[in-house]
C-alpha positions in Angstrom: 145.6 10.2 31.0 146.5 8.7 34.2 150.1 10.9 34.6 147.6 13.8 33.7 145.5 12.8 36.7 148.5 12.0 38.6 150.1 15.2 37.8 147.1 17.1 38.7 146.9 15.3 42.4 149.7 15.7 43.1 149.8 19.6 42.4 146.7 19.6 44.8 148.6 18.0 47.4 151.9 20.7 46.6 149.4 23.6 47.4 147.9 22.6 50.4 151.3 21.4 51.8 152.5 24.8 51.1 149.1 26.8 52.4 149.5 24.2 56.1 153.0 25.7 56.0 152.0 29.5 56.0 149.5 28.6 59.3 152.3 28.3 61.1 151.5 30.7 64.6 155.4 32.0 63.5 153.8 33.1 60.5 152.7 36.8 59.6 149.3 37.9 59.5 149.3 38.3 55.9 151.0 34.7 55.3 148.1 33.2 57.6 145.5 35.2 55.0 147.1 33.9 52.0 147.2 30.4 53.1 143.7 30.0 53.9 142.9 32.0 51.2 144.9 29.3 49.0 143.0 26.3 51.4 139.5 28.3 50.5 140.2 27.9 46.5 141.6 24.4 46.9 138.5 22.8 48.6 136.1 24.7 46.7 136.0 21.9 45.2 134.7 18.7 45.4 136.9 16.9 43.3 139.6 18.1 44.5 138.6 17.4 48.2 138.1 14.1 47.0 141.8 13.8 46.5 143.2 15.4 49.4 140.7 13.0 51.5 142.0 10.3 49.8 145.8 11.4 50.9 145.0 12.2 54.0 145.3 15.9 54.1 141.4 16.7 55.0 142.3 16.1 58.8 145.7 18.0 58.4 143.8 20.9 57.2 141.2 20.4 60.2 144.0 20.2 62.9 146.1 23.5 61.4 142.4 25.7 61.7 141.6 24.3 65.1 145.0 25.9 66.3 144.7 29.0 64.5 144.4 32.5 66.2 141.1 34.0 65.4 141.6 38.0 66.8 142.3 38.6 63.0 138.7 38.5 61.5 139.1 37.4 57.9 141.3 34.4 59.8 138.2 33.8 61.3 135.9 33.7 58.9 138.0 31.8 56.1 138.4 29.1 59.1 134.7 29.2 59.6 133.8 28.5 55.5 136.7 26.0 55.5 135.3 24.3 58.2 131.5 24.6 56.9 132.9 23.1 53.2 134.8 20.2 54.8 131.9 19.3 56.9 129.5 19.4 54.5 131.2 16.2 52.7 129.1 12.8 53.9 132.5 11.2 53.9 134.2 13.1 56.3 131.0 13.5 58.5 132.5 12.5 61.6 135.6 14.8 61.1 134.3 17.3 63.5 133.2 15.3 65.8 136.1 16.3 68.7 136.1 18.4 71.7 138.5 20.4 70.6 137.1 21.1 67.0 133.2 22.1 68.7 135.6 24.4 71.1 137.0 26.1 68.4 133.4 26.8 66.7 132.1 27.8 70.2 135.2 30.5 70.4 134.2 31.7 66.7 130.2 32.2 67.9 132.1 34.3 70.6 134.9 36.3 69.2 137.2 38.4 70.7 136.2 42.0 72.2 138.2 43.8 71.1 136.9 42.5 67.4 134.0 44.4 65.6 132.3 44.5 62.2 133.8 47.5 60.4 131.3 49.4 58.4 130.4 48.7 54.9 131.4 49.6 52.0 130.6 52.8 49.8 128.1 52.2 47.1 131.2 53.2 44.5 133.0 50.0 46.1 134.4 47.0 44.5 132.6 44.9 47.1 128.9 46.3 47.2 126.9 44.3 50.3 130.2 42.8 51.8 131.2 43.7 55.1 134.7 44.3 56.1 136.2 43.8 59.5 138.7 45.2 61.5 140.8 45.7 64.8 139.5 48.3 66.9 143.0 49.0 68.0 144.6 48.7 64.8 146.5 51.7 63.4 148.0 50.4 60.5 145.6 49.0 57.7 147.0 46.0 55.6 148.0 47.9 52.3 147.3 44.4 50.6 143.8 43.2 49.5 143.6 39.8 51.7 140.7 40.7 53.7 138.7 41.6 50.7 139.5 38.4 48.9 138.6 36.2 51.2 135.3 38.1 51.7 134.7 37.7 48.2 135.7 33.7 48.1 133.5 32.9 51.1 130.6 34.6 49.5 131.3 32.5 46.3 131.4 29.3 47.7 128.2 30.1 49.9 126.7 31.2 46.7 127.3 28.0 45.2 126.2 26.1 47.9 122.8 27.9 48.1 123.6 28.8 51.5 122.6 32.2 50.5 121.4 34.1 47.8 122.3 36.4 44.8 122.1 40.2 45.8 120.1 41.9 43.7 120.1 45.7 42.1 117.8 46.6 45.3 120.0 44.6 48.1 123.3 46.4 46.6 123.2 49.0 49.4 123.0 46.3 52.2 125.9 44.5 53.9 126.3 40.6 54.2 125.2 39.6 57.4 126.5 36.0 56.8 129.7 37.2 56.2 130.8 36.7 60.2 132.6 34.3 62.0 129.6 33.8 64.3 126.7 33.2 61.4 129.8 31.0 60.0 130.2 28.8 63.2 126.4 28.0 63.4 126.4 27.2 59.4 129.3 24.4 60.7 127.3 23.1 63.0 124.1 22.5 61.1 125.5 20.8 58.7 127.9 18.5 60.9 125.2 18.0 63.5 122.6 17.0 60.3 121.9 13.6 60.8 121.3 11.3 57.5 118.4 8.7 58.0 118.5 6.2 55.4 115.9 2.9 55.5 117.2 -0.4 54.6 115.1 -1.9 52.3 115.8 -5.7 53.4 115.5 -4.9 57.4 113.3 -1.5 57.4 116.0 -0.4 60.2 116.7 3.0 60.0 120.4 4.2 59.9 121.5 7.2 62.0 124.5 8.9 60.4 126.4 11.9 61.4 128.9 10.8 64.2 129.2 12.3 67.6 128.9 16.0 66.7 125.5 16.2 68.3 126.6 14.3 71.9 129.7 16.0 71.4 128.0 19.9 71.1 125.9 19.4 74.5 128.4 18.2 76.5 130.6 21.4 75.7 128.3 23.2 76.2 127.6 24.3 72.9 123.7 24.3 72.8 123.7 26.5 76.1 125.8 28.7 74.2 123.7 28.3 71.1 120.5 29.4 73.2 122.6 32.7 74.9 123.0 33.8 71.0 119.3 33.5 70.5 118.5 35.1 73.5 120.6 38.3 72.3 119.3 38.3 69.3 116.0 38.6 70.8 117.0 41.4 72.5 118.2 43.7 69.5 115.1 42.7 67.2 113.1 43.5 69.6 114.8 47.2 69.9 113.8 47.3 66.3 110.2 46.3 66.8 109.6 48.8 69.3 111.1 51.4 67.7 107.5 52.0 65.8 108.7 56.0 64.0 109.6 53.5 61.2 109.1 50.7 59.7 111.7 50.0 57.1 113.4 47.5 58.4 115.5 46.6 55.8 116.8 50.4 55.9 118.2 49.3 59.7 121.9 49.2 60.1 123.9 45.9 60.0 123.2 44.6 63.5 119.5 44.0 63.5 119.7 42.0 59.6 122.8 39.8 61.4 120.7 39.2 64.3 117.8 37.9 62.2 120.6 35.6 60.5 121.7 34.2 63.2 118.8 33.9 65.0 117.2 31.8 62.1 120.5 29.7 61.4 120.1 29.0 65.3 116.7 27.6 65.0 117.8 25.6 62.5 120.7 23.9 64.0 118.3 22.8 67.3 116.1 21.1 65.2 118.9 19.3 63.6 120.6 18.7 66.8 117.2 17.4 68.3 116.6 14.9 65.5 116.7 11.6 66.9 118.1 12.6 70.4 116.3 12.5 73.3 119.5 13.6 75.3 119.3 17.1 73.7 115.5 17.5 73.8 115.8 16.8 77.4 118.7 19.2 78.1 116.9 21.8 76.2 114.0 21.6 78.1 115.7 21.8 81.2 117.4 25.3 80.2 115.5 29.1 81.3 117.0 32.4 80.4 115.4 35.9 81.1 114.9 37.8 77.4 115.3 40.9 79.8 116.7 42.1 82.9 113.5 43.1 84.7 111.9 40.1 83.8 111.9 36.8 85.4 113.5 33.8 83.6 111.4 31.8 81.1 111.5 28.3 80.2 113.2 27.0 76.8 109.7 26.8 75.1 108.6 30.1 76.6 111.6 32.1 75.0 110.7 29.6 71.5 107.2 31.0 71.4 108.3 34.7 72.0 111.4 34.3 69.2 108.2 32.9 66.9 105.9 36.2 67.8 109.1 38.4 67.3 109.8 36.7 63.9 105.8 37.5 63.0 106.6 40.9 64.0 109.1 41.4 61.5 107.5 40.2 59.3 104.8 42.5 59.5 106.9 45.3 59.5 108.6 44.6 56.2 105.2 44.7 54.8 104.5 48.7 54.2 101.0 47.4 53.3 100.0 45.9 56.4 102.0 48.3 58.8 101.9 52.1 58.1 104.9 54.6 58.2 103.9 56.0 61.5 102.9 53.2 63.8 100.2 53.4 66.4 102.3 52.1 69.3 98.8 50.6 70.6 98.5 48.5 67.7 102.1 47.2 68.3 102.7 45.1 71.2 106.3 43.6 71.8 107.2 40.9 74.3 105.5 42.8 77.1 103.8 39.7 78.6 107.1 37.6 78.5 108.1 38.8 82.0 104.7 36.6 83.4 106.0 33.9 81.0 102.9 33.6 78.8 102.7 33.8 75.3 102.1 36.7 73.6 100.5 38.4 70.9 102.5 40.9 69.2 100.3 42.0 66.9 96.6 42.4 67.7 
């Protein structure tokens, strides 16, 4: 039994050795895809995490992604689930805790230009509610089926995380929005700025877990960046609020679902990065952005209570019970009071 188990770790070790390898910046695109493709099935598992932790190859992996190039787009996502997967182990929570690894997660919430979302797929497609990606400039598509794979391992392991959920036979003609670096790079930092709290039973002291990651993300600048990404994402829902001719909003093109993703995912990881940390409630509070160009800037808990009415908008608007088909543009008010900076009702 133990040469079985030997045998086995030891196989693990082989294949990650040899996926670190093909990471190489020498390497070819398609090498890079395989390798992380390979790294993706490998620490899928949390057994057999457990055993590259315990040889030391969890970091190895860590440094080789925090060097990678990410203008390839399925480069950047599979570094963005392998990232997310590593982090989400209690052991290794301090293993993203570097300058270096929050500046790589800052450059995949702000990928290249010359990078977009390629459309969807046909309904006849293998990968129904994935989204592809591609190279603007590219003229010659990979003949190989890398891409596609890794879209398909990322959504597995998400979908056995729970990190989202199971499409059903009505969400088949939708896209993924999660499947994006950006959504991706948030994901990371929730989980590695989540800070454990554990009470001692003998000293009723609480324990604060989690590392650095937290200090580490507002020094870099990462919850100013965090804040930009909400403040966009305000901008294109609120397109899609206004536009009151319709109000199926789960009809809307890719943009407007991945801005609600992100937008919620970015909520999320303030009030983890808050938790038990005055320094980033303080630096939060200190930050004003305008939501749009004519308007003047608003305070942090001014654009918070205009994200909230927006979200209530939404909601609304997926309801066909409570809005009709045709709007009455009177009875749908959008944002218009956030230029004086006071909160407003959407709906009245």
């Amino acid at each position: 039994m133990e040469a079985e188990e030997y045998g086995e770790m030891m196989e693990s070790v082989d294949e990650v050795t040899f996926a670190l390898d093909g990471l190489r910046p020498a390497a070819q695109k398609r090498t890079r895809r395989a390798s992380l493709l390979a790294l993706l099935g490998i620490c899928a598992s949390a057994e057999r995490r457990r055993v590259l932790r315990s040889q030391g190859l969890v970091q190895q992996i860590i440094d080789a992604i925090l060097v990678l190039d990410i203008d390839d787009p399925p480069c950047a996502i599979a570094a963005g689930a392998l990232l997310f997967v590593l982090a989400s182990d209690v052991q290794d929570n301090n293993s993203l805790d570097s300058e270096t690894c929050v500046h790589f997660l800052l450059k995949l919430l702000n990928p290249p230009v010359n990078v977009v979302d390629a459309k969807a797929p046909s309904i006849g497609s293998k990968l129904l509610g994935i989204s592809k990606f591609q190279m603007l400039n590219s003229s010659n598509k990979d003949a190989d089926s890398s891409s596609e794979d890794i879209l398909l391992k990322v959504e597995e392991i998400l979908l056995s995380c729970k990190e989202i959920k199971p499409l059903d036979s009505d969400d088949k003609k939708t896209t993924r929005p999660e499947l994006c670096s950006k959504w991706l790079a948030l994901l990371t930092m929730e989980k590695a700025c989540l800070s454990a709290v554990a009470l001692e039973d003998t000293s009723e002291m609480v324990l604060k877990l989690g590392g650095n990651f937290k200090e580490t993300l507002r020094q870099s600048g990462g919850l100013d960046n965090i804040f930009n990404v909400m403040v966009n994402c305000h901008s294109e829902l609120e397109k899609l609020v206004k536009d009151a001719s319709t109000t199926d909003v789960e009809g809307k093109e890719r943009a407007p679902l991945q801005s609600a993703a992100l937008l919620l995912k970015c909520l999320k990881i303030l009030e983890n990065a808050t938790f038990l940390s005055d320094n980033n409630k303080t630096h939060l509070l200190s930050l004003n952005r305008k939501l749009s160009p004519k308007c003047p800037p608003l305070p942090f808990v001014g654009v918070i209570l205009n994200i909230i009415e927006l979200l209530s908008a939404l909601s609304l608007l997926q309801k066909p019970s409570t809005v009709s088909r045709k709007a009455d543009p009177k009875n749908t008010k959008v944002c218009n009071g956030a230029c004086s900076g006071n909160k407003t009702t959407l709906i009245s």
